[in-house]
C-alpha positions in Angstrom: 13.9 -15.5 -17.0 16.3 -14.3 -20.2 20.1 -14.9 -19.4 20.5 -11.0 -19.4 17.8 -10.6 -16.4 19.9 -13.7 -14.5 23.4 -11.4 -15.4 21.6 -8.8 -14.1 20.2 -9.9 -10.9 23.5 -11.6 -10.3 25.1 -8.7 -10.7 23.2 -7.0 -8.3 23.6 -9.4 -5.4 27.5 -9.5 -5.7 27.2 -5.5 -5.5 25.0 -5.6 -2.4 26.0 -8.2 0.5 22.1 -7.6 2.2 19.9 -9.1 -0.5 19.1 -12.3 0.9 16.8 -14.0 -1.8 15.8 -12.2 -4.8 13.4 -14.7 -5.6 11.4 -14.6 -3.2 11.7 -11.1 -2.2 14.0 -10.5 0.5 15.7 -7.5 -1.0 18.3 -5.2 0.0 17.6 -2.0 1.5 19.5 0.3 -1.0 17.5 3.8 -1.2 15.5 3.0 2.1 15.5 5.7 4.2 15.6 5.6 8.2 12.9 7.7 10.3 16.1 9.7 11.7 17.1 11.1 8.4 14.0 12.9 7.8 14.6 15.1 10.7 18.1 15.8 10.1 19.6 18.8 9.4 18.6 23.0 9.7 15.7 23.3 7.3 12.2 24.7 7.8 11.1 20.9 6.9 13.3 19.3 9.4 12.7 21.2 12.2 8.7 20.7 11.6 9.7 17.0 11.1 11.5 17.2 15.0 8.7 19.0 16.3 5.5 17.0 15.1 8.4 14.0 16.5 7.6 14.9 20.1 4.0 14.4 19.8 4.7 10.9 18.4 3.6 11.8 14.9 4.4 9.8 12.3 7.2 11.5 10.0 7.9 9.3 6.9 5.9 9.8 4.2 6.6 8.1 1.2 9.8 7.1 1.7 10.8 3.3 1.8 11.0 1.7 5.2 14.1 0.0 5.5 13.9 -3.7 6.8 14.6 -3.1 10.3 12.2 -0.5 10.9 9.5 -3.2 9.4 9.0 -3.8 13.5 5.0 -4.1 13.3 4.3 -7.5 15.0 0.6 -7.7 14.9 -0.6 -9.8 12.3 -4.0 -9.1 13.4 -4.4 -5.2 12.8 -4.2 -6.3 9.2 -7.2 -7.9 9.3 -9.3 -5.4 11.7 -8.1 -2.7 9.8 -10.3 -3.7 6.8 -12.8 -5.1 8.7 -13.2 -1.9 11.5 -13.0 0.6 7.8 -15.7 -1.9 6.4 -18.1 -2.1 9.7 -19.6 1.4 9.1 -22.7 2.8 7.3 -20.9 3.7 4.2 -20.8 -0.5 3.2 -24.6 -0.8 4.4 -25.8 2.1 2.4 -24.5 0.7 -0.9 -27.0 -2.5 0.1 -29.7 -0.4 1.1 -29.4 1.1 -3.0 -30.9 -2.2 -4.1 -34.3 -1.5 -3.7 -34.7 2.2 -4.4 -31.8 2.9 -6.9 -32.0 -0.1 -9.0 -35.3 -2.2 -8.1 -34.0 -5.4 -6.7 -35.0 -7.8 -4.8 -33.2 -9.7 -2.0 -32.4 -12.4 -3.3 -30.7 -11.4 -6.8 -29.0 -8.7 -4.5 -27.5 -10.7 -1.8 -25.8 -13.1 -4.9 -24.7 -10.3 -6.5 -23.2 -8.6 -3.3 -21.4 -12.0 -2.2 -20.1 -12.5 -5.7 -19.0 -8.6 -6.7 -17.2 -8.4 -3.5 -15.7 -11.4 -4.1 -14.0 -10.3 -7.4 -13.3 -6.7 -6.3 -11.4 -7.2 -2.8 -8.6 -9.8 -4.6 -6.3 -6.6 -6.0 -6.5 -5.5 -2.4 -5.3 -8.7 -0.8 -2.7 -9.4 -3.6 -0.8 -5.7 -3.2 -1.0 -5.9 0.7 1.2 -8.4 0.1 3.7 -5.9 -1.4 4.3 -4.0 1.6 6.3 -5.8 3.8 8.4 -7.5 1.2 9.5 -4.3 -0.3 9.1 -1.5 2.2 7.3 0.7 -0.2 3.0 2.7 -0.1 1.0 1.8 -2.8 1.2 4.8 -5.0 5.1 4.7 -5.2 4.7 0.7 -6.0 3.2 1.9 -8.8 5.7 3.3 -10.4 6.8 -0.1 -11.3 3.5 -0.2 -13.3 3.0 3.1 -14.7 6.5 4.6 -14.3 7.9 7.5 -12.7 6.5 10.1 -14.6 3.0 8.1 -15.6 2.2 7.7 -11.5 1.4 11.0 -11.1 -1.3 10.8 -13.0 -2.4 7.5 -11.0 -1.7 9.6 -7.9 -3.9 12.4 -9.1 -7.5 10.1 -9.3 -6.2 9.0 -6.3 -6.2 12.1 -4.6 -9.7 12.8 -6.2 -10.8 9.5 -4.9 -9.4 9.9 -1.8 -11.1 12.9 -0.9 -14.3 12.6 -2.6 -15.1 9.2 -0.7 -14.0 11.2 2.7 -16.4 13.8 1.5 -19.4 11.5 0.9 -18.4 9.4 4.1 -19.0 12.5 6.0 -22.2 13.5 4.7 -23.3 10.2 5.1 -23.0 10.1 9.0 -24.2 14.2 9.3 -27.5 12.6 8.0 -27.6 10.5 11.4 -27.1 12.6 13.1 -29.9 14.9 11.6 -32.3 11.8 11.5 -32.1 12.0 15.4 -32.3 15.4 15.7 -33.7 17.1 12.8 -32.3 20.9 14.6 -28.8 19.2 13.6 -27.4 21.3 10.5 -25.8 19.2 8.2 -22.1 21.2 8.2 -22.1 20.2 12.4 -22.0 16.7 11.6 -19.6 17.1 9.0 -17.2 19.1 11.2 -17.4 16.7 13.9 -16.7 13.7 11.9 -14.6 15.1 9.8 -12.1 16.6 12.9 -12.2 13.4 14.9 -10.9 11.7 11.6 -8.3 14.3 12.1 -7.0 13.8 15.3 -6.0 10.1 14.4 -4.6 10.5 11.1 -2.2 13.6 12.0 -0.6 11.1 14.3 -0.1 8.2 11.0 0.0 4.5 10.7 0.7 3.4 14.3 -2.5 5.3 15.5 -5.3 4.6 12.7 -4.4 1.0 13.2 -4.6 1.3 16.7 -8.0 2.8 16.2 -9.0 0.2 13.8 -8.0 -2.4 15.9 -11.1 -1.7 18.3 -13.3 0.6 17.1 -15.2 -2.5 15.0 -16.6 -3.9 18.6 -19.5 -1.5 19.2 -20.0 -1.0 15.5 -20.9 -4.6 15.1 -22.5 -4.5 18.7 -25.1 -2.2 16.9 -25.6 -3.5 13.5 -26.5 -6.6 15.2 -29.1 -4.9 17.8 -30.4 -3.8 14.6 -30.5 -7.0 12.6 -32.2 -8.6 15.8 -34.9 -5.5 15.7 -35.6 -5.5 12.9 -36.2 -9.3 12.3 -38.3 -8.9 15.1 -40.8 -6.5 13.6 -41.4 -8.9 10.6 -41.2 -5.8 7.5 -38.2 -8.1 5.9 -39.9 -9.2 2.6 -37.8 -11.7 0.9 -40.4 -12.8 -1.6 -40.0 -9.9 -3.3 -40.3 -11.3 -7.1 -37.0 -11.7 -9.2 -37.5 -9.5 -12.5 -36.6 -11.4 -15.2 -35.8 -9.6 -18.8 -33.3 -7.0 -19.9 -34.4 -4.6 -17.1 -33.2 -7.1 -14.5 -30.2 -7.6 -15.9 -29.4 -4.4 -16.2 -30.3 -3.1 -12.8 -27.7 -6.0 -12.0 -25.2 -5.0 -13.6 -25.2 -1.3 -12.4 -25.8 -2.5 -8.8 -22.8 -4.4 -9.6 -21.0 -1.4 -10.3 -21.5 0.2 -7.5 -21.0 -2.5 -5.1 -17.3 -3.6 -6.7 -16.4 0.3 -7.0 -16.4 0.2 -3.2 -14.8 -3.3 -2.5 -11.7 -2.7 -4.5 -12.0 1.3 -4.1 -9.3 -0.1 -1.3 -7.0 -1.1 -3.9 -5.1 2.2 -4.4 -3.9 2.2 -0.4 -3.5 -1.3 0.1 0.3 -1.2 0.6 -0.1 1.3 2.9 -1.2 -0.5 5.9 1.6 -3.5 5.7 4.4 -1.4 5.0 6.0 -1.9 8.8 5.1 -5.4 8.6 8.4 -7.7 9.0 10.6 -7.8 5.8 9.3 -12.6 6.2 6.0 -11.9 6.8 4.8 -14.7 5.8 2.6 -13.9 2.3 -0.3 -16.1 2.8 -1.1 -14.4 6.1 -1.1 -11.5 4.8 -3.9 -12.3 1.8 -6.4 -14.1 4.3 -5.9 -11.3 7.1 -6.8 -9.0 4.2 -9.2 -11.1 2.8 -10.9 -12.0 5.7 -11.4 -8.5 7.1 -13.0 -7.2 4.0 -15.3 -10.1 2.8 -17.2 -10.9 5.7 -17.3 -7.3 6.9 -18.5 -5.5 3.0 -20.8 -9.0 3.1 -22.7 -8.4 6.5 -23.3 -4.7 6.2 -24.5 -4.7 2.6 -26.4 -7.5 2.9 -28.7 -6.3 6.1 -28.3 -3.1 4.1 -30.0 -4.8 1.3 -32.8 -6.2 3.7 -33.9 -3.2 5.5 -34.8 -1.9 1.9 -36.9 -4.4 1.5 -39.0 -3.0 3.6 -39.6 0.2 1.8 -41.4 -2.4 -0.8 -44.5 -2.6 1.4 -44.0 0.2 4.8 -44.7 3.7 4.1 -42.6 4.9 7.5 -39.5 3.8 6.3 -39.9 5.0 2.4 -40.3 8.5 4.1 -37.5 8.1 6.6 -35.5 7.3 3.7 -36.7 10.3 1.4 -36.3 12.6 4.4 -33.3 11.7 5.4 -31.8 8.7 3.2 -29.9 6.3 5.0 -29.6 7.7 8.6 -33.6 8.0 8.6 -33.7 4.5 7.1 -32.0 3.3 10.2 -33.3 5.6 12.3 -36.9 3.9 11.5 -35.7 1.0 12.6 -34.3 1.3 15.7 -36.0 4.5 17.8 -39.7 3.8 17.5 -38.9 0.6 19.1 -35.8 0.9 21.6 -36.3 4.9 22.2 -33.7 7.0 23.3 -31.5 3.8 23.4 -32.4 3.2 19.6 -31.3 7.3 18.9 -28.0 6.3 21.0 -26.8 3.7 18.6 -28.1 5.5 15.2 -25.6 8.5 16.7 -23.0 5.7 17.3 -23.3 4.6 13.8 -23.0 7.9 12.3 -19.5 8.0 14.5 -18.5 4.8 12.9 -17.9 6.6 9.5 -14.5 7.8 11.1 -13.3 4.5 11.0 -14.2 4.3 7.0 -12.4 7.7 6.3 -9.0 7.1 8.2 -7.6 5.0 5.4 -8.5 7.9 3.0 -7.5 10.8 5.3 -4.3 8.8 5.6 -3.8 8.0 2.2 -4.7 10.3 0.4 -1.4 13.0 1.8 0.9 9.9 0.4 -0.4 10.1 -2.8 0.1 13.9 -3.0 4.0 13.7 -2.1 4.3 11.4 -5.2 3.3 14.5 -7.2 6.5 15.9 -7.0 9.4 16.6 -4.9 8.3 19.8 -3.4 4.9 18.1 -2.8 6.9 15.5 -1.0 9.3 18.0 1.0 5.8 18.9 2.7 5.1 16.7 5.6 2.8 14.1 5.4 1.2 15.8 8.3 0.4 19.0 6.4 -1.4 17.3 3.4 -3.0 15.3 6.2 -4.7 18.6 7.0 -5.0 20.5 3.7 -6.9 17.6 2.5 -9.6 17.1 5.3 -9.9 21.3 4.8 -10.4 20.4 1.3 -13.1 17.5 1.6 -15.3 19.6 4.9 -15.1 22.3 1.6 -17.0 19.7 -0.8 -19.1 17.9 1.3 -20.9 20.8 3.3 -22.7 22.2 0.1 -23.4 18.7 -1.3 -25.0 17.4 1.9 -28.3 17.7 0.3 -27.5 15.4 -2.8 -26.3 12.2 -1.4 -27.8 9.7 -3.3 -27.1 10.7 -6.7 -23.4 11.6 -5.8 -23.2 8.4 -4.0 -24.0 6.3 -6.9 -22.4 8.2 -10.0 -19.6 8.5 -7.6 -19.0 4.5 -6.7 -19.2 4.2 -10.9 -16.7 6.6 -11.5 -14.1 5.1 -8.6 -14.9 1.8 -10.1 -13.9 2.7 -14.0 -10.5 4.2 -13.3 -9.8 1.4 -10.4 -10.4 -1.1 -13.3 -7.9 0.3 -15.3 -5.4 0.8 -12.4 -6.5 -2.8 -12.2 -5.8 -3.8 -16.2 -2.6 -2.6 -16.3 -0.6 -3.1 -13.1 -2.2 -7.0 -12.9 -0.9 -7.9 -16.5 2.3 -6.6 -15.7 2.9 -8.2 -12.3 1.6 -11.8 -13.6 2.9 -11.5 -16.9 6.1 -9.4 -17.3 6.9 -10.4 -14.2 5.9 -13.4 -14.3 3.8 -13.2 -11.2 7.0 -13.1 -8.9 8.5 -11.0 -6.2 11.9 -11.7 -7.8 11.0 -9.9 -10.9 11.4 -6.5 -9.0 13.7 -4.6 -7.7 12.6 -2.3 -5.0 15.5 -0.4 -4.3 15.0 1.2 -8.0 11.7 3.0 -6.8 13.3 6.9 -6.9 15.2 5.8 -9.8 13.2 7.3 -13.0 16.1 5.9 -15.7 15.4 2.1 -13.9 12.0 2.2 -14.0 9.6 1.3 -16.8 8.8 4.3 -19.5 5.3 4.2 -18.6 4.0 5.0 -22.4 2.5 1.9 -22.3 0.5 2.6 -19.2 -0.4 5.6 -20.4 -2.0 4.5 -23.8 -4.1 1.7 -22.1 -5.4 4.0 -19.0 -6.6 6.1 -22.3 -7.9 3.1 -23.9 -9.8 2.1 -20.6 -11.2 5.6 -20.5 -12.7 4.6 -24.0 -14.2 1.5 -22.6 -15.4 2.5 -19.7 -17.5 5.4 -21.9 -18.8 2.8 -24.3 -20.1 0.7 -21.6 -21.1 3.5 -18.8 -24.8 3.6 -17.4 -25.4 6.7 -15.2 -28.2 9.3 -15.5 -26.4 12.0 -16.9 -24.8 9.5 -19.8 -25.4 6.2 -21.4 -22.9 4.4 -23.6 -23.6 2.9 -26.6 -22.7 -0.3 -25.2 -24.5 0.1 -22.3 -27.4 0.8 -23.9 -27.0 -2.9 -25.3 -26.9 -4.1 -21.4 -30.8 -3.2 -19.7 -34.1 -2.1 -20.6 -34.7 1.7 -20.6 -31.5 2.9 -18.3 -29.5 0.0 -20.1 -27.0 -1.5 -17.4 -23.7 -0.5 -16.5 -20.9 -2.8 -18.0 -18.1 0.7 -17.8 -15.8 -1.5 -15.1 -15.8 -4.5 -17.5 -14.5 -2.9 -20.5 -12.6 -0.4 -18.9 -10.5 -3.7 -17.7 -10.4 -5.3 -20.5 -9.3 -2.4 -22.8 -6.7 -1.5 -20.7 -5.1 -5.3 -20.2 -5.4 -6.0 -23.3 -3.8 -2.8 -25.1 -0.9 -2.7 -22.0 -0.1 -7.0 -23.2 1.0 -5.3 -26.8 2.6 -2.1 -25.9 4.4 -3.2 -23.4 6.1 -6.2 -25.0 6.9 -3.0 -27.7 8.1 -0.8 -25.1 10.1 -3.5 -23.0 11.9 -4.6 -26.2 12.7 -0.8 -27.1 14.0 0.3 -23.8 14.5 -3.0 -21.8 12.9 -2.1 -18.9 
């Protein structure tokens, strides 16, 4: 640390008697902002503030939680959190792509589940770590990254992500509950998934992790009634044959896309859920709660996802449950001609479990929009809680029909701008900042003058853009680079480069910017 930085943090703790160790992140709570305050006073805003109050509905939004409202005890919900929003038919149909999307086998499928999800749940653990220290969500942690100004972009493909993984979540289980009963329309599933995700969102953090606490049991219950069926009936074909060749590797590499968009798709809201966590949380917890909860969960259900499809290899029944109606027949195949009415029970029961995978973006996503602006934050959270679920029943009832090819394009496209999120806000924090909580200072959050410029951000996330072109494989585009990366459909290498452009043009700039406006 330069002698101006030491001045300056020294400085700071003679000005504030809280701070209690810079260095390791015990800050003070300057610009925090009790749950009170927000319904104080005579405006519109504050008396919808007192009234949601009396229903016990959360009322800060993206305000920072000052240290002794950081009251949540449970270390636990950190981990079921991930591993209930994980446990759902969302993680098993991104397995269940292998086959039919990109013409894999088990084997090279499983390794590149296990080692994808690997990679792409670490930004996820590392930022939950951020909430409790500092009191702040995950979109206005950014600013530290991307500045005041240059988060609202950030917060704007979060929004988009936010909503369109709610509205393929939804679709998703409307199609079990059409595989059950095919008199089912697909905007009744919607609607009913969609408003139950409602109910426990409107009510805010204490409530979805409450929910996510237990609603993992049966979830698991049934994915392993249906491992243990279908092992029974024998269709699992592991000997499928490994492709070798530059078709293999490039139905790898866009499998791989796919499976890391989802795993760190989390990254954007991981702050979000430790934020009440006590101010000496201990850090290391925190990463293997967090860890834990999303490895072995994203592991189990794409992997069985990934078997199932094998047996579309060899089994007529299930390739036309899965053309008729995708994932939800696939599963549907499996369970009901051999447990009955009991089998259509749990496939209903697994369409239900896609609540649990859209609370964090329900949730979420109204944070992100108060970062927008101050009027967008002088809306209750509340309110963009329901705007946005209006919004996301509005995409997903005309694009029930096209789930599979929104699915995948869509898990590429979340994956490319997460990678650049990725490239720039990981190079500053390990080095600008040395890879310490002492090189921030929380309380400077709402302080645009204090923050970084966010030019720098701003070129790489363009630069990222470029790589994540170049090395793109979807149907609609190829880049050249990915062209380079298969046989016919080339592979997908967009997340890659998109990284890599982004970290490496943030290192220079922002060494240039820092020295121009030292900060």
């Amino acid at each position: 640390m330069s002698l101006s930085n030491s001045s300056s943090d020294t400085a700071r703790k003679e000005e504030d008697p809280y701070i209690v160790d810079c260095d390791v992140g015990y800050v003070n709570d300057a610009n925090a902002v009790h749950g009170q305050e927000l319904a104080e006073g005579k405006t519109f805003y504050a008396k919808l503030q007192r009234f949601a109050g009396r229903f016990g509905v959360e009322q800060r939004g993206i305000e920072r939680v000052p240290s002794d409202e950081r009251t949540d005890s449970s270390m636990s919900q950190v981990g079921t959190l991930w591993f209930s929003a994980n446990m759902v038919v969302s993680s098993f149909a991104i397995g269940a792509l292998a086959l039919p999307v990109f013409d894999l086998g088990f084997v090279d499928s499983a390794l590149t589940i296990i080692f994808v999800n690997l990679l792409g749940i670490m930004p996820v653990c590392l930022f939950s770590m951020f909430g409790p220290r500092f009191g702040l969500r995950q979109m206005v942690l950014s600013r530290f990254y991307f500045g005041y100004y240059g988060v609202k972009l950030i917060a704007v493909f979060n929004i988009l992500a936010c909503v369109g993984w709610a509205a393929v979540n939804v679709i998703v289980g409307a199609q079990f509950f059409h595989a059950v009963n095919s008199d089912v329309p697909g905007w009744a599933g919607i609607l009913v998934i969609a408003i139950a995700t409602l109910g426990i969102c409107t009510f805010g953090y204490r409530i979805v992790h409450a929910y996510e606490k237990w609603s993992w049991i049966p979830m698991f219950v049934i994915f392993l009634i249906v491992l243990g069926t279908f092992a029974h009936s024998g269709e699992f074909n592991s000997l499928l044959p490994l492709k070798t060749g530059p078709s293999e590797a490039g139905g790898i590499l866009s499998f791989a896309a796919s499976v890391f968009g989802f795993a760190t798709g989390w990254t954007s809201y991981a702050a979000d859920y430790t934020v009440y966590q006590p101010v000496d949380r201990s850090r290391r917890s925190i990463f293997i709660y967090t860890f834990v909860g999303l490895f072995t969960s994203l592991c189990f259900t794409e992997l069985l996802g990934a078997a199932i499809s094998t047996a579309m290899a060899n089994n007529e029944a299930y390739l036309v449950a899965y053309d008729e109606a995708h994932i939800g027949g696939l599963l549907a195949e499996v369970l009901v001609p051999r447990l009955g009415r009991f089998g259509e029970f749990c496939v209903v029961l697994l369409g239900l479990s896609i609540i649990g995978n859209n609370c964090p973006n329900a949730y979420s996503v109204s944070l992100s929009l108060q970062v927008l602006s101050e009027k967008t934050q002088h809306v209750p959270r509340f309110v963009w809680t329901l705007i946005s679920t209006a919004v996301y029943i509005a995409i997903a009832i005309p694009g029930y029909d096209n789930f599979e090819d929104a699915l995948e394009s869509f898990m590429l496209i979340i994956g490319y701008w997460l990678a650049i999120y990725e490239g720039v806000s990981l190079t500053e924090h390990f080095v600008f900042r040395r890879g310490s909580f002492g090189g921030y200072h929380p309380e400077d959050y709402c302080e645009p003058d204090k923050l970084p410029p966010g030019m720098a951000a701003m070129a790489a996330f363009c630069m990222g853009i470029l790589g994540a072109i170049l090395g793109m494989a979807q149907q609609w585009f190829t880049g050249p680079i990915g062209k380079l990366c298969g046989g016919e459909f080339g592979g997908d290498v967009g997340f890659e480069l998109a990284f890599a452009f982004a970290a490496v043009t943030y290192l220079g700039l922002r060494a240039f910017e820092k020295g121009c406006f030292g900060r």
